[in-house]
Backbone as CSV, one residue per row, in Angstrom:
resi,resn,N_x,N_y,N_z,CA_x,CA_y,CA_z,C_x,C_y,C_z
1,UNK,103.628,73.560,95.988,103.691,74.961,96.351,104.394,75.053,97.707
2,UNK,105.208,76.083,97.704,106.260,75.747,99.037,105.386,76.878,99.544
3,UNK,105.747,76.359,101.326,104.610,77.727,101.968,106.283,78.083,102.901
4,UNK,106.218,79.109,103.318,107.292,79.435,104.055,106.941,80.149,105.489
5,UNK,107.933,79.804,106.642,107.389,79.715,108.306,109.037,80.968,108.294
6,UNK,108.092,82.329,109.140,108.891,83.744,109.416,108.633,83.873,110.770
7,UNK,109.316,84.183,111.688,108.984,84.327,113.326,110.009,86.125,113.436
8,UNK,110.212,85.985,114.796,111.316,86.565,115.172,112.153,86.341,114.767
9,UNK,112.374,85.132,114.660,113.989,84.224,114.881,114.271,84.448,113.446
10,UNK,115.598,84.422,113.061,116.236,83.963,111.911,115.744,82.840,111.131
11,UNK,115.298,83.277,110.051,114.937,82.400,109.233,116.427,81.009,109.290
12,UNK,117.395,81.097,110.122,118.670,80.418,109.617,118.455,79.381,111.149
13,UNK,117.980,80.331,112.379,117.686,78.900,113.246,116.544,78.431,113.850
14,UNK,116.183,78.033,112.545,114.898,77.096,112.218,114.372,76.497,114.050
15,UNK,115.308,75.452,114.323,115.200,74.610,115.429,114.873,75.731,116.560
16,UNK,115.107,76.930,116.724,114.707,77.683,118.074,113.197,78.561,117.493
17,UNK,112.527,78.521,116.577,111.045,78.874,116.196,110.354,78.439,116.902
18,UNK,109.514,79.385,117.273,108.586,78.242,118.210,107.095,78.258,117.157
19,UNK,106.050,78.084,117.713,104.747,78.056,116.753,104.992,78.581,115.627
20,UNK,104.960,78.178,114.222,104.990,79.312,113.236,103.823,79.264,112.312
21,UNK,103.318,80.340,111.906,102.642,80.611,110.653,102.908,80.112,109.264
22,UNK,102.419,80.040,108.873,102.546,79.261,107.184,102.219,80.864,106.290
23,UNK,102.747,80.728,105.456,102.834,82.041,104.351,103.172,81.787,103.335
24,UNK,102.642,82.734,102.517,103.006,82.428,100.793,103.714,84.001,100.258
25,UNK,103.989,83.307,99.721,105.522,84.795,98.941,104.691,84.958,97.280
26,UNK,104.587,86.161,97.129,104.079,87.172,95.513,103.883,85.562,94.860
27,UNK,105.168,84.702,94.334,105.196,83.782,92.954,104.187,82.714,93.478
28,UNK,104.280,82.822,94.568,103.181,81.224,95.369,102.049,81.763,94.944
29,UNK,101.474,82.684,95.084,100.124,83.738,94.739,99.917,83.543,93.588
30,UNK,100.725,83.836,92.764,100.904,84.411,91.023,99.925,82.733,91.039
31,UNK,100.572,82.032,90.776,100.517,80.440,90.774,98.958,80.142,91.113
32,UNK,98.738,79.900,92.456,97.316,80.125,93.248,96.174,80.765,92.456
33,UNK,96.613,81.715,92.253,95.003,82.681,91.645,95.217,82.378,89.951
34,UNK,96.531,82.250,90.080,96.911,82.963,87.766,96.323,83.735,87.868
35,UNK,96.862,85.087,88.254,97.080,86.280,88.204,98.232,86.234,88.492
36,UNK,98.751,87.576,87.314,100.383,88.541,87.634,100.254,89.607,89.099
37,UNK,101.699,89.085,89.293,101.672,90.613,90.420,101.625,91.898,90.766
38,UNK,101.406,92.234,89.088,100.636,93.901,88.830,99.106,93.917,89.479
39,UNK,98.754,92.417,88.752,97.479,92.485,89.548,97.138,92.632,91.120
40,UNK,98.054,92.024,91.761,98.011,91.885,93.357,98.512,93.178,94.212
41,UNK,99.119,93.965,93.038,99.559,95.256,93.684,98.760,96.468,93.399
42,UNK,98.067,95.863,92.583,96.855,96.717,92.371,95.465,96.934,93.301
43,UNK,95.289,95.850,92.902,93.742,95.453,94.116,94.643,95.697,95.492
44,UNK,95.307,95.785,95.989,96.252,96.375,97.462,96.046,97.693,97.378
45,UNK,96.223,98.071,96.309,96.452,99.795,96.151,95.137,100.601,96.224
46,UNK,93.485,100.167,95.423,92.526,100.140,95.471,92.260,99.865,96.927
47,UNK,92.510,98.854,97.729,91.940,98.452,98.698,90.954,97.190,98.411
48,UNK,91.210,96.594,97.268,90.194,95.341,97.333,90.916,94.042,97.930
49,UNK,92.207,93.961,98.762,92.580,93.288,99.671,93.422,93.989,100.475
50,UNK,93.640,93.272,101.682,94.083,93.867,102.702,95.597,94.137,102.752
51,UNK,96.621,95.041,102.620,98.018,95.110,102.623,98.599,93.846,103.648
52,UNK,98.938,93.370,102.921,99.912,91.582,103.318,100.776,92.028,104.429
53,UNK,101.235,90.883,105.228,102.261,91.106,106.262,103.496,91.269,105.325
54,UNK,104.668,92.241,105.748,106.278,92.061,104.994,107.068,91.113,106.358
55,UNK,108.014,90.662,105.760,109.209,90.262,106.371,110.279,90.932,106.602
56,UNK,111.098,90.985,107.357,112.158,91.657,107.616,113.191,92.405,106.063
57,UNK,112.440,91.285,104.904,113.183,92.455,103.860,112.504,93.333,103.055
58,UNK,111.247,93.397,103.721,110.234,93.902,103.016,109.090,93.022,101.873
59,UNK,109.422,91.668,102.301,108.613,90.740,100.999,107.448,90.266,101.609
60,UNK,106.167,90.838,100.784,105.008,90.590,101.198,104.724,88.672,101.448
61,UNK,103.932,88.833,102.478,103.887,87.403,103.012,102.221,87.120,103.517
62,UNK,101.943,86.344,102.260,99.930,86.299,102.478,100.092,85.116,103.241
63,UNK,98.644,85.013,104.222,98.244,84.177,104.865,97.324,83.068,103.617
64,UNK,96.589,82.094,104.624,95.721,81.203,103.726,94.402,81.685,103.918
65,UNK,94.319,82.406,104.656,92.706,83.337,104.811,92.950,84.656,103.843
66,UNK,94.361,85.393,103.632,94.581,86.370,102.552,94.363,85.506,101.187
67,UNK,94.610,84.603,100.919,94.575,83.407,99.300,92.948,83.262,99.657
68,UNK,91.976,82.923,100.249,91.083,82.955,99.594,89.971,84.054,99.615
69,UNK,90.431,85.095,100.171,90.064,86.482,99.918,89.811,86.586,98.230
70,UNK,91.436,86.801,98.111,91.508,86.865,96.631,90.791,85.717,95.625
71,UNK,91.322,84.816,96.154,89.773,83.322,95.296,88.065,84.316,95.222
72,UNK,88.009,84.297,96.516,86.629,84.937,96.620,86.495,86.360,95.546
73,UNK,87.488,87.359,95.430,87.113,88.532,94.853,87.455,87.798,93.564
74,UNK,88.426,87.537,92.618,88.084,86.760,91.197,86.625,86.069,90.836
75,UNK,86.578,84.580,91.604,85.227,84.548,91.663,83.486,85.703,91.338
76,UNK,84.145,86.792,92.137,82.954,87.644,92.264,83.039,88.507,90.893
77,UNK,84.729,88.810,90.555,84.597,89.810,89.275,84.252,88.880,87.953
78,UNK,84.690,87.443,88.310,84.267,86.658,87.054,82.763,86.714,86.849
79,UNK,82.408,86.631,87.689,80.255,86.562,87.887,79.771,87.457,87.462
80,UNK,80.792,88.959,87.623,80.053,90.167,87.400,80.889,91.142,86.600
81,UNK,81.576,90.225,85.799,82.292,91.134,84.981,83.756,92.362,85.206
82,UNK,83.674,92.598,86.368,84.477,93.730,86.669,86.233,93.702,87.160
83,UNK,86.924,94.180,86.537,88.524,93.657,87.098,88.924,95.292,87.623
């Protein structure tokens, strides 16, 4: 699973980034949970997760504390039935 590092800087000069974040893009997700991304734009829309950081082109970008949010709420609708 590729994780991908977004700063200020141009994604193009890598070498002047300084600290970066690790992030996952919609298909890294899809993958992670197996769930489609109707699903992930849904529970966003509801409010059963938190609206993701975008990137400069607008492409949502989850953290690893946003991935097990979503672990955690599957988990909970599997236990109790509810999607």
């Amino acid at each position: 699973m590729a994780k991908y590092a977004y700063s200020a800087y141009s994604a193009y000069s890598y070498e002047k980034m300084p600290k970066m974040s690790q992030y996952y893009r919609v298909k890294d997700i899809e993958k992670l949970i197996d769930r489609d991304k109707t699903t992930l734009f849904r529970w966003e829309k509801e409010g059963k997760i938190v609206p993701p950081q975008r990137d400069s082109r607008g492409w949502r970008l989850y953290t690893e504390e946003d991935v097990e949010k979503m672990k955690q709420l599957i988990s909970f609708n599997v236990r109790f039935g509810s999607y």
